[in-house]
C-alpha positions in Angstrom: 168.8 185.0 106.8 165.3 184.6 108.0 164.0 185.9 104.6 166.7 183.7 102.7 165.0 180.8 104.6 161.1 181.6 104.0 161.8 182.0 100.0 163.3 178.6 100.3 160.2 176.9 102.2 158.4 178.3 99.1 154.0 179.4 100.0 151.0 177.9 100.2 150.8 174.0 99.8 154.3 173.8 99.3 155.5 175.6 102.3 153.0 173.7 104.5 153.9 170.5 103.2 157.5 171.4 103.7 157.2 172.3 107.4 155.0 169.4 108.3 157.5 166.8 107.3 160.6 169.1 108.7 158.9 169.5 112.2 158.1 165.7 112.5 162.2 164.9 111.6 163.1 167.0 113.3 160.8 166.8 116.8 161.9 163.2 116.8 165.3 164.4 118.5 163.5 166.2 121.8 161.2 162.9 122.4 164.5 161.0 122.5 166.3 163.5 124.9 163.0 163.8 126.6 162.0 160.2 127.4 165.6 159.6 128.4 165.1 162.2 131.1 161.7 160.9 132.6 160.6 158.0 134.5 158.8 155.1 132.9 155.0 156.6 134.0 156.2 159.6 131.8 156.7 157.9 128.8 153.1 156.3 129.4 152.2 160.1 128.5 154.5 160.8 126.1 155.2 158.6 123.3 150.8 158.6 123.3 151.0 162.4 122.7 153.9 162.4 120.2 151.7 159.3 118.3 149.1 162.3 118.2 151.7 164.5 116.8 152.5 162.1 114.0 148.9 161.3 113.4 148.3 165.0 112.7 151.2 165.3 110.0 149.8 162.4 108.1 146.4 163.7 108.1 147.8 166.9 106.8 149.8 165.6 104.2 146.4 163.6 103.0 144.6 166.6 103.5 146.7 169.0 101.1 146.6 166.0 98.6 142.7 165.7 98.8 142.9 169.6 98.3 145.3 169.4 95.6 143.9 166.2 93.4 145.3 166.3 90.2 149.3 166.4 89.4 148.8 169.0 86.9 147.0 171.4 89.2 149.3 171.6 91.8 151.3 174.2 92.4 155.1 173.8 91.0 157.2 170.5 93.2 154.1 169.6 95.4 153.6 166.6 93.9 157.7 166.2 95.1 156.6 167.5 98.3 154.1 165.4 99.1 156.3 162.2 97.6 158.8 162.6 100.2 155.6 161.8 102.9 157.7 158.6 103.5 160.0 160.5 105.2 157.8 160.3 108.2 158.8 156.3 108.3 161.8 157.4 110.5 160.1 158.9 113.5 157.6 156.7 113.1 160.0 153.9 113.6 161.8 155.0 116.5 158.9 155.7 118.4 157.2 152.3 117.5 154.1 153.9 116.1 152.9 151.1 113.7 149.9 153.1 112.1 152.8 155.8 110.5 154.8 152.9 109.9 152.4 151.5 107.3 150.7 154.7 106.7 154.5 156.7 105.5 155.0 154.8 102.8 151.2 154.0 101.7 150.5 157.8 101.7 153.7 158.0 98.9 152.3 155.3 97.1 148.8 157.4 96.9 150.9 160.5 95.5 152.3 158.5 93.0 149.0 156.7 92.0 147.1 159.9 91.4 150.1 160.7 89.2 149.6 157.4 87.1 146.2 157.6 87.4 146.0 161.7 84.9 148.7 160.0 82.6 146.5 157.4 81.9 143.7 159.8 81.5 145.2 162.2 79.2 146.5 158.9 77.3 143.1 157.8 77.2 141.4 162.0 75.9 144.5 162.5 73.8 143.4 158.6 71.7 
């Protein structure tokens, strides 16, 4: 099963990119459970450190697009990948963290730029 699950991640870029989003869904549901649990000076801590962790995903969704530039250079369905950055709204929501909550869909408006932006390129070479 394990091996079942890996080959479906995919490698590289992809598989990185894949994980990054997955483990910010999905660490949303211990921060609830967690903050629940502990008393208000706690959450002082927390919700500061799980910011952090949110901050990180972004940057390393904008870091594997800066690596990976051009649409046609990417490896197959990262450009897919990195669309679906606005999944990262969500926990960014619940958690009140305003900088993911314009940064989420602005980073999915930057994948899909730098796919308007080679079509209009090879338009322009291909005249």
């Amino acid at each position: 099963m394990a091996e079942s699950l890996r080959e479906q991640l995919g490698t590289g870029p992809n598989f990185r990119v894949r994980v990054t989003i997955i483990g910010a869904l999905v660490s949303i549901a211990p921060l609830i459970v967690v903050s629940l649990l502990i008393p208000d000076a706690g959450r002082d801590v927390l919700f500061p450190v799980y910011w952090a962790l949110l901050t990180s995903c972004l940057l390393h969704l904008l870091w594997i697009l800066i690596k990976n530039p051009t649409p046609s250079r990417r490896p197959p369905l990262l450009t897919r990948d990195l669309a679906m950055g606005w999944s990262l709204l969500l926990p960014s929501l619940i958690s009140s963290f305003w900088p993911g909550i314009v940064a989420s869909p602005l980073f999915t408006v930057l994948v899909g730029v730098t796919w308007i932006a080679e079509k209009i390129r090879n338009r322009s070479v291909a005249s």
